[in-house]
N, C-alpha and C positions, 0 to 999 in steps of 0.2 A: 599814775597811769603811764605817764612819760616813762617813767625809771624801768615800767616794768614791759614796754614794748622794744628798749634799748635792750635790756637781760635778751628777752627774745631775739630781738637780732643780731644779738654778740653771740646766741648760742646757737644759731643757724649757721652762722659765719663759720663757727668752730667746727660744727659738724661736717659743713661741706666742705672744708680742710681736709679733715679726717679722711673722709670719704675719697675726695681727690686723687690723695697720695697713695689710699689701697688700690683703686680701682683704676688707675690708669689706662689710658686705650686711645688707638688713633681715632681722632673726628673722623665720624662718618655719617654727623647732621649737622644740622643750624645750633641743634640744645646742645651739642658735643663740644661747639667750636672751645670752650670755655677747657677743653682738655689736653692734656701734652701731646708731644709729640715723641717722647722720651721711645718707647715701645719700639716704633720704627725708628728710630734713629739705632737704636742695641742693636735690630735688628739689620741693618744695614750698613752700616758705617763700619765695620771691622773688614769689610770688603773692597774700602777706598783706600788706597796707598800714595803716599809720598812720594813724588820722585826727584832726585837728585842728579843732575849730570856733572860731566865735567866736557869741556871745549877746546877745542885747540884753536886759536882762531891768528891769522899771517895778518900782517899790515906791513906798510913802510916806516920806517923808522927814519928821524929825522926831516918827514914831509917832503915837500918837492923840487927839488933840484932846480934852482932858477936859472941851469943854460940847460938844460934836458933840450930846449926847441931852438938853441940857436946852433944854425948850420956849422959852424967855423969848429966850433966843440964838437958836435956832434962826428966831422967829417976824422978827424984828429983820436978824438979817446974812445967814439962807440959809443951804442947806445947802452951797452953791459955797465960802463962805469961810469956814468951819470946817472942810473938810476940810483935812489936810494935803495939800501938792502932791505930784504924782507925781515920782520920780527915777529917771532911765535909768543905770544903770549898763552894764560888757560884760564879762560872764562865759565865759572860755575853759574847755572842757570835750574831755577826747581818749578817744581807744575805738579800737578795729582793723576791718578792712573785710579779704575775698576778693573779689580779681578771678575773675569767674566765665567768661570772654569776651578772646579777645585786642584788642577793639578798645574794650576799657576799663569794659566793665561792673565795676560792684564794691558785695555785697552787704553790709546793716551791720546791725542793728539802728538800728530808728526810735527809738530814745529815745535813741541816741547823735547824730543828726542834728536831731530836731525842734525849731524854730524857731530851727534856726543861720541867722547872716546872713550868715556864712563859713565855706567847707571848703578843707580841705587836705586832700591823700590824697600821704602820702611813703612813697615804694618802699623796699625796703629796701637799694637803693643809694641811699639818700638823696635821690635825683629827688623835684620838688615840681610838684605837677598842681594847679589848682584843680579840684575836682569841683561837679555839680551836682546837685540831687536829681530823680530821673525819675519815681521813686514812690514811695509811703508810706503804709505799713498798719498804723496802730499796734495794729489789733486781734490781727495776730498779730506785733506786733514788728518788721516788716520794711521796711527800706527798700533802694530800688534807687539807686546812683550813677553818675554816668559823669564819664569824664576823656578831655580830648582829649589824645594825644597824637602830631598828626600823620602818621596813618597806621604809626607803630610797632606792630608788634605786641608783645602786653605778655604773660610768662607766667601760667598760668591753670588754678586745678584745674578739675578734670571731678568731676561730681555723679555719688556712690554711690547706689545703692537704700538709702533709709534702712529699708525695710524687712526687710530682712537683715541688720542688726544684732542682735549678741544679746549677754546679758548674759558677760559674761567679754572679750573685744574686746580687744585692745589699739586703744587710740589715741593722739593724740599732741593736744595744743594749740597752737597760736599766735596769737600776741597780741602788744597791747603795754601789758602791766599796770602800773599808776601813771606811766606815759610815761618808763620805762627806756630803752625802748628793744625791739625784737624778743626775744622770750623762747619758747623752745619746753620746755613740760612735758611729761610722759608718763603714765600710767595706762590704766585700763579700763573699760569700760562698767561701770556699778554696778546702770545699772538701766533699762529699756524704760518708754517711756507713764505718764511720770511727771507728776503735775500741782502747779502752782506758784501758788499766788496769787496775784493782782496783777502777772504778769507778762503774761500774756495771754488773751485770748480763747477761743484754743483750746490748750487743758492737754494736750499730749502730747508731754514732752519726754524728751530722751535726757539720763541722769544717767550722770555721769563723775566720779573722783577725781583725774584730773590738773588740776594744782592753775591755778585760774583766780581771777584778785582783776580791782578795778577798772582799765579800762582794756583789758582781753580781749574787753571787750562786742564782739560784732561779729566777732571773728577766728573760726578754722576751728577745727575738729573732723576729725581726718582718719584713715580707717583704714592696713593697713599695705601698703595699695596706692597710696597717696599719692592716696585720693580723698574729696571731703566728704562727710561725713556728716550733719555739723551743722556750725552756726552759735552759738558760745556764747554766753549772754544774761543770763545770771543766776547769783548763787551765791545758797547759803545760809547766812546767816552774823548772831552776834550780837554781833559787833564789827563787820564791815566787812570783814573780811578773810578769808582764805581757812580753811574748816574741814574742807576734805575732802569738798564734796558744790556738783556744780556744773549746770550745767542748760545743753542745747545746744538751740534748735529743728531738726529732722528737718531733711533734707538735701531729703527730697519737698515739703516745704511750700514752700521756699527756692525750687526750681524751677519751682514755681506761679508765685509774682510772677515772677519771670526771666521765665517764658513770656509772663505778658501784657503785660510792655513790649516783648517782641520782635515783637510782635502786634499788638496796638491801642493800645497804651499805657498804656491804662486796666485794673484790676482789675476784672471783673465776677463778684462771690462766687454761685456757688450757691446756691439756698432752696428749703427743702421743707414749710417751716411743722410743724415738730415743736416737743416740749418733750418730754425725757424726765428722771428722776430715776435716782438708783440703787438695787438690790433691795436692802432691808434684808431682815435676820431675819424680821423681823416678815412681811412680804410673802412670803417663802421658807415659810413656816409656815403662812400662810392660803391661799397657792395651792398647796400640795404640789409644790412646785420644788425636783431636785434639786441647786440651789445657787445661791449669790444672784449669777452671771456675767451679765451683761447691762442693758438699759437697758429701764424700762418706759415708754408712752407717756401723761403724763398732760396732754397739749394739744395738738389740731390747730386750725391754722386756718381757716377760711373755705377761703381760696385757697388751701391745699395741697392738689399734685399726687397728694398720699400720700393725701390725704381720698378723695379721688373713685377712688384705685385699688384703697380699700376698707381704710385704714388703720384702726383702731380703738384707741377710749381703752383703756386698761389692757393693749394688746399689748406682749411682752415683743422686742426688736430681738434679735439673735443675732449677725447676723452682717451687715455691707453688703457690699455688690460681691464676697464671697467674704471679706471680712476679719473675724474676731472681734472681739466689741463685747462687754466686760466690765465697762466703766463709758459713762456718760452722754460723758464727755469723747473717747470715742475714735469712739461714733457722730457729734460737732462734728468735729473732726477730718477723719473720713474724708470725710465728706459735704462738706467745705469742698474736698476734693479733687479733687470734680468737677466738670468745666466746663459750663457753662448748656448744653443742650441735649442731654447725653449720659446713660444710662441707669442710674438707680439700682435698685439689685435690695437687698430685704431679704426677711432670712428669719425669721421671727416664731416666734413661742410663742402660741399660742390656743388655753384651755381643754385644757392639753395636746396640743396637736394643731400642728407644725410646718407652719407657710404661706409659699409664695412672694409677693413684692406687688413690682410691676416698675411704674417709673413713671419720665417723664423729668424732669431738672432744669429748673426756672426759675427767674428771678431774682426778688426780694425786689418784691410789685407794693405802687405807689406810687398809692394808692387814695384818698388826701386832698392835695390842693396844698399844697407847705411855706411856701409864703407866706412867705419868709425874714424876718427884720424887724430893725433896731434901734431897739428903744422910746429915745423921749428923752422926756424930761421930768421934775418936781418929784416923783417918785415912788419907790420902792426900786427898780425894776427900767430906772435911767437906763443907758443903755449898754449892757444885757446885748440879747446877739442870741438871738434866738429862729425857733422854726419850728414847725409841724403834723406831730404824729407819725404817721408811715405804718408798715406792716412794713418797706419802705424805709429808713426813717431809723433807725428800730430797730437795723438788722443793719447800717448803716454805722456806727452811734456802738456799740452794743455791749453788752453788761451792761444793759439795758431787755428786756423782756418784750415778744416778740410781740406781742401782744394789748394793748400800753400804747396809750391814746388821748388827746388833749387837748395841750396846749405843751409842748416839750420845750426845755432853756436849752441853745443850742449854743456862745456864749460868753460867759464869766462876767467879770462887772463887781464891784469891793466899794464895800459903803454902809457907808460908819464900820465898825462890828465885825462886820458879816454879809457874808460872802462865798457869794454862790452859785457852784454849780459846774456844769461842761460834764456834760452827766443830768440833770440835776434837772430832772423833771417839776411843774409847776406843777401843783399840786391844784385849791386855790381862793385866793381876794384876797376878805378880808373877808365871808367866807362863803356866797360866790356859785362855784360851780361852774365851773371854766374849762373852755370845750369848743375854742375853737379863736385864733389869733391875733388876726383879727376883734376878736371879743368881747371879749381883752384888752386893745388897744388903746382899745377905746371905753371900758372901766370905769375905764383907770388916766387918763384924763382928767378925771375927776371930784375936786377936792375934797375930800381926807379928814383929818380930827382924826388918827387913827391908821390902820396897816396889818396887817391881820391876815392872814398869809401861809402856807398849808401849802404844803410842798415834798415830794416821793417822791426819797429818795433810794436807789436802791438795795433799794428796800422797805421803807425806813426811814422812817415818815411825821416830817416834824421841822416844829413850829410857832416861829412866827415873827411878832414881835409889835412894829413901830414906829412913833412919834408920828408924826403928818403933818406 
């Protein structure tokens, strides 16, 4: 009896073997899960490419000049020959791209492309296209590529509503992680409208456990309709390597930038001249709110559309264009979704009292001339490019405050041991207030023993103190 219920289960076994291998199909139940994923994968993965840069990247050679800061040297040889010289090295760096487009578009992540002097985009039949970059938006991470490939059309996922994601999801990744080569992993959505640090602008990412390390930057996120959802761009990790928690940007954001090079070529971001925070306890407790969901309003500007359509400080956002707004990050978000001249609608909280406020989008107005500049001279700020801060240059560079005024450093030059960075608002120079490039230039002509320098970093005021 034994022997002959063993036959039977050896021959069910075989069967469903059999069976398996003809009939393959993506899960779409519980009784599926048992089946590949092979199907979508053919079907999508010829769409994810490789990419390869190359770098040119300056440093000092030979490290730091140990009298760079004593006067006696300094008055004698200059500051020109005590520095040490600059040295070009070329640092290759690779990450993965979606072709979004059969005539060669292909989406990346901007920090897998920025300041390459070379691109390769390798299909994953091995074909080598140079690509070039069309656009690039480091504030939400994204850049746009293209490759000519002579009128071939090139396979190409189709962009998901990433707003229909939900947490449980199957998806799938691909990439090319530490440049193995095409790698597809799988898992599920972990988590909706998640925000990440230092990764971008606007924090509202799709969190995933299918496992992503370096080199993924840039490849797809795809559901189990073989369509993008996201762009993956980040993990979280205290080694470097993969810990189970990975970060995609939205599929809707993706197809922002796609639309405005299919368009004008140019990015032109929405602006509503808002500042909101998020409801603490504290806040929840003193306005009798039934829970801390939402963004309250603690800064309009001048020129927001929201001011004049009767926006008010301390209003509590709900909801934009019909979408719930639970943190500060998902009102950036949404609102970046809309295109200049189309209708934003918010629904407020005032005094307990639910309000509609309907106004159109405009763009970031540029109310001061940026007077672009590269100071030269015997001074700390030789080389460094500068401009005049508008709401404009604000919301193109990013993490600056609306309402910042006076110089902003748009590229950063190093003096011996102080390196300024691209942000850093010039406070003042020697205790004179800087209000605009002008002014700058004429004071750093002068003559000084020493330089006494505040900087805004970040809201970090940081002083700064060197011999002339």
């Amino acid at each position: 009896m034994h022997i002959l219920v063993s036959f039977i289960m050896i021959f069910m076994l075989l069967f469903s073997s059999n069976s398996f291998a003809k009939d393959r199909a993506v899960p779409s139940s519980q009784q599926q899960i048992m089946l590949s994923y092979a199907p979508l994968v053919k079907k999508t993965a010829p769409a994810v490419v490789n990419i390869y840069t190359k770098m040119v990247v300056e440093q000092r050679g030979g490290g730091f000049n140990p009298f760079f800061d004593d006067p006696f040297f300094r008055q004698f040889f200059g500051q020109q020959f005590l520095e040490t010289p600059m040295r070009k090295r070329i640092e290759n760096a690779l990450g993965s791209g979606v072709i979004v487009d059969k005539s060669g578009l292909i989406i990346t992540n901007a920090h897998v492309v920025k300041n390459a002097k070379e691109i390769v985009a390798i299909l994953s039949d091995g074909e080598e296209f140079k690509a070039k970059i069309i656009l690039i938006d480091e504030r939400t991470d994204m850049a746009v590529l293209k490759i000519n490939t002579d009128s071939k059309n090139l396979p190409y996922i189709k962009f998901a509503n990433s707003d229909n994601v939900e947490v449980g999801d199957l998806v799938l990744a691909i990439g090319n992680p530490f440049g193995v080569g095409q790698t597809v992993t799988s898992g599920i959505v972990s988590a909706t409208s998640r925000t990440a640090a230092g990764v971008s602008d606007f924090n509202f990412f799709i969190q995933t456990d299918a496992a992503i390390n370096p080199g993924n930057s840039g490849g797809a996120l795809i559901n189990m309709s073989g369509e993008l959802i996201g762009i993956n761009s980040a993990i979280y990790s205290k080694n470097g390597g993969y810990m189970g928690i990975g970060f995609a940007i939205p599929s809707n954001m993706a197809k922002v930038i796609v639309h405005a090079v299919k368009t004008d070529g140019k990015l032109i971001r929405s602006w509503f001249g808002v500042s909101a925070q998020a409801i603490t306890n504290d806040i929840v407790e003193s306005l009798d709110l039934e829970n801390n969901k939402g963004a309250i309003i603690t800064y309009i500007h001048p020129a927001s559309p929201a001011k004049d359509a009767g926006l008010k400080l301390g209003d509590i956002v709900k909801k934009i264009n019909g979408y719930s707004v639970e943190l500060p990050a998902e009102l950036r978000f949404r609102s970046a979704m809309v295109e200049v001249g189309n209708k934003i609608n918010l629904e407020i909280l005032r005094n307990g009292k639910t309000l509609n406020i309907e106004f159109t989008a405009i763009t970031a107005p540029e109310d001061v001339p940026r007077n672009t500049t590269i100071l030269k001279g015997y001074h700390p700020f030789n080389n460094v490019t500068v401009a005049n801060l508008s709401p404009a240059l604000a919301d193109e560079i990013g993490n600056i405050p609306m309402n910042a005024k006076g110089v902003v450093i748009l590229k950063s030059a190093s003096y011996g041991r102080i390196s300024f960075k691209e942000g850093d608002i010039i406070k003042s120079v020697n205790k004179v207030k800087i209000k605009n490039v002008k002014q700058l230039k004429k004071l750093l002509k002068k003559k000084q023993r020493y330089w006494n320098i505040v900087i805004d970093r970040r809201g970090q005021m940081i002083n700064i103190t060197i011999s002339g």
